[in-house]
C-alpha positions as CSV (number, residue, x, y, z in Angstrom):
1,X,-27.4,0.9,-13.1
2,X,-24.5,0.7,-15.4
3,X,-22.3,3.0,-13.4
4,X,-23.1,0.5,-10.2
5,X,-21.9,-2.7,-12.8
6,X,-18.5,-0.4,-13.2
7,X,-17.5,0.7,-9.9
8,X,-18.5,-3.2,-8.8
9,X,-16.2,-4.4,-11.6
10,X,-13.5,-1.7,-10.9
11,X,-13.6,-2.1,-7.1
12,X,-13.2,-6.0,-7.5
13,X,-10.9,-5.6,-10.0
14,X,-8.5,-3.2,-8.2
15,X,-8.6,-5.1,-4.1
16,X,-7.9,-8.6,-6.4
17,X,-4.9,-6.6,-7.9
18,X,-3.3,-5.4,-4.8
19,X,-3.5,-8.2,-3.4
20,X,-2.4,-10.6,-6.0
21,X,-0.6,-8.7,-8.6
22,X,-3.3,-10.1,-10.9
23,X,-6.8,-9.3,-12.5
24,X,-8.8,-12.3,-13.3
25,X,-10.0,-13.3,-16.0
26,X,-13.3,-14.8,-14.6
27,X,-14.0,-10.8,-14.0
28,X,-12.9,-9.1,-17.1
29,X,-14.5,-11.4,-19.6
30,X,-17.7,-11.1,-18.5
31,X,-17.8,-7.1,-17.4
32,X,-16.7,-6.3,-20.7
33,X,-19.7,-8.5,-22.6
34,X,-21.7,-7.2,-20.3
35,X,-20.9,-3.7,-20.9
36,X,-21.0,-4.3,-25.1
37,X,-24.9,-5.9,-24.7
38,X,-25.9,-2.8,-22.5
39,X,-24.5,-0.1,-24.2
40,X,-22.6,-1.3,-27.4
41,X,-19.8,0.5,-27.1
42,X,-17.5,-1.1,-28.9
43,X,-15.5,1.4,-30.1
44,X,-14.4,2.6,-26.3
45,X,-14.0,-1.1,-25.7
46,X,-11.3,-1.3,-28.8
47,X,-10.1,2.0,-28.1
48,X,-9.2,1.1,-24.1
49,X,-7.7,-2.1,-25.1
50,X,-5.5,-0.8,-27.8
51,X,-4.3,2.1,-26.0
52,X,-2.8,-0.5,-23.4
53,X,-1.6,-2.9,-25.9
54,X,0.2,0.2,-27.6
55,X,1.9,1.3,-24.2
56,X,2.9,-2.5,-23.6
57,X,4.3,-2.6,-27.0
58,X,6.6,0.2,-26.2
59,X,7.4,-0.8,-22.7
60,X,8.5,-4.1,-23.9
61,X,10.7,-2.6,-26.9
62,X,12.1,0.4,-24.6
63,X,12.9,-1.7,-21.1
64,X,12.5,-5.3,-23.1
65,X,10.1,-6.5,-20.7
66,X,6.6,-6.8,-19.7
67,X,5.4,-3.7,-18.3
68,X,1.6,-3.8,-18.8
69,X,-0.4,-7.1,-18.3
70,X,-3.5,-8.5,-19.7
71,X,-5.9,-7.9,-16.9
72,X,-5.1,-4.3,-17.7
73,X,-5.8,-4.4,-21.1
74,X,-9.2,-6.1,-20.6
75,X,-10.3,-3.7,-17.9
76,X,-9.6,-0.7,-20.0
77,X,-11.3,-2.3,-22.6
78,X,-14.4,-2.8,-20.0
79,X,-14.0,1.0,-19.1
80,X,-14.0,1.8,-22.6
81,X,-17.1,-0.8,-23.2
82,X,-19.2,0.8,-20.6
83,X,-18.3,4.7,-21.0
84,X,-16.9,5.1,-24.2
85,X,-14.2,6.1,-26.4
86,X,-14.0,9.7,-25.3
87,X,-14.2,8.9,-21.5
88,X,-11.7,6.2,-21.8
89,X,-9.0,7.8,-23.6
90,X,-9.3,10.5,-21.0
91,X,-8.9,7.6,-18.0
92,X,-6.3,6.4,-20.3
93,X,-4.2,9.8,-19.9
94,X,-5.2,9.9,-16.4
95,X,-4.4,6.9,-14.9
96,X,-0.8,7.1,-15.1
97,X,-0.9,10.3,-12.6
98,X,-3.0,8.3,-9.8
99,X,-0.1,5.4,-10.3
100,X,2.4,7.8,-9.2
101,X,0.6,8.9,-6.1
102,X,0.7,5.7,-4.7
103,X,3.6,4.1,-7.0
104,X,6.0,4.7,-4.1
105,X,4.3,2.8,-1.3
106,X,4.8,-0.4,-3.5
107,X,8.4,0.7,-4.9
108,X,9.3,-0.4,-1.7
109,X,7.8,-3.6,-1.3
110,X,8.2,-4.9,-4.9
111,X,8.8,-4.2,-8.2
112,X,5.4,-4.6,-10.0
113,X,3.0,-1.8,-9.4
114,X,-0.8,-3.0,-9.5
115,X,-2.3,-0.6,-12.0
116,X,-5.9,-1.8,-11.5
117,X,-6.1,1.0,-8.7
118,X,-5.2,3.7,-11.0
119,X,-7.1,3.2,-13.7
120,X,-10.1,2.7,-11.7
121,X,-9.6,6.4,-9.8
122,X,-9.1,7.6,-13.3
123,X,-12.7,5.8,-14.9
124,X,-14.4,7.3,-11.8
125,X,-12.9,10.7,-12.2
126,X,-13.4,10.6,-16.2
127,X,-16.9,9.6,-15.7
128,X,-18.1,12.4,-12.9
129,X,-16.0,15.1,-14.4
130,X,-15.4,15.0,-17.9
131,X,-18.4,17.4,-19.2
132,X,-16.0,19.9,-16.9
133,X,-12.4,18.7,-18.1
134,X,-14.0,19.1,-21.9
């Protein structure tokens, strides 16, 4: 059942992003409480959300603007509420290799990549295979 919660959550999260350059709010919020009550993971949720705000940090001081947004902050931090710090570190290492498969496709059309998609592939991989990638 919680896996089903997460791929809902990631799915919506993802199509709203491509479409709209955006993740909601209305959709983070309440994944991520909803992941702490059913499996108190807050340590993954701090983790997943730190990692990202680390990365924007460095984007920001490197190419002195935004490169990671809040929606993706708070939907690693729901990765990381619902699987856990060692499974979202590993989506968090992940997810940058599943942006460049499909980064080009949008190179062309704009200049902001929605990164939803990518960390979503990366949660799912993390989650099915990470007792074989440990």
């Amino acid at each position: 059942m919680i896996a089903l919660i997460l791929a809902t959550v990631l799915i919506a999260a993802s199509w709203y992003d491509m479409l709209n350059y955006h993740i909601p709010d209305w959709l983070t919020f309440p994944a991520i409480a909803a992941g702490l009550v059913l499996t108190q993971n807050w340590l993954g949720a701090l983790t997943g959300a730190l990692c990202m705000i680390c990365v924007g940090c460095l984007g920001l001081a490197i190419l002195k603007q935004e490169t990671i947004g809040g929606g993706d902050v708070r939907l690693m931090a729901v990765v990381g509420s619902f699987l856990g710090c060692k499974i979202v570190l590993l989506s968090f290492f992940i997810a940058p290799l599943f942006a460049l498969l499909y980064g080009r496709m949008y190179a062309r059309k704009k200049k902001e990549l929605p990164y939803a998609p990518a960390i979503s592939l990366a949660a799912g991989v993390s989650y099915l295979w990470a007792s074989f990638i440990f």
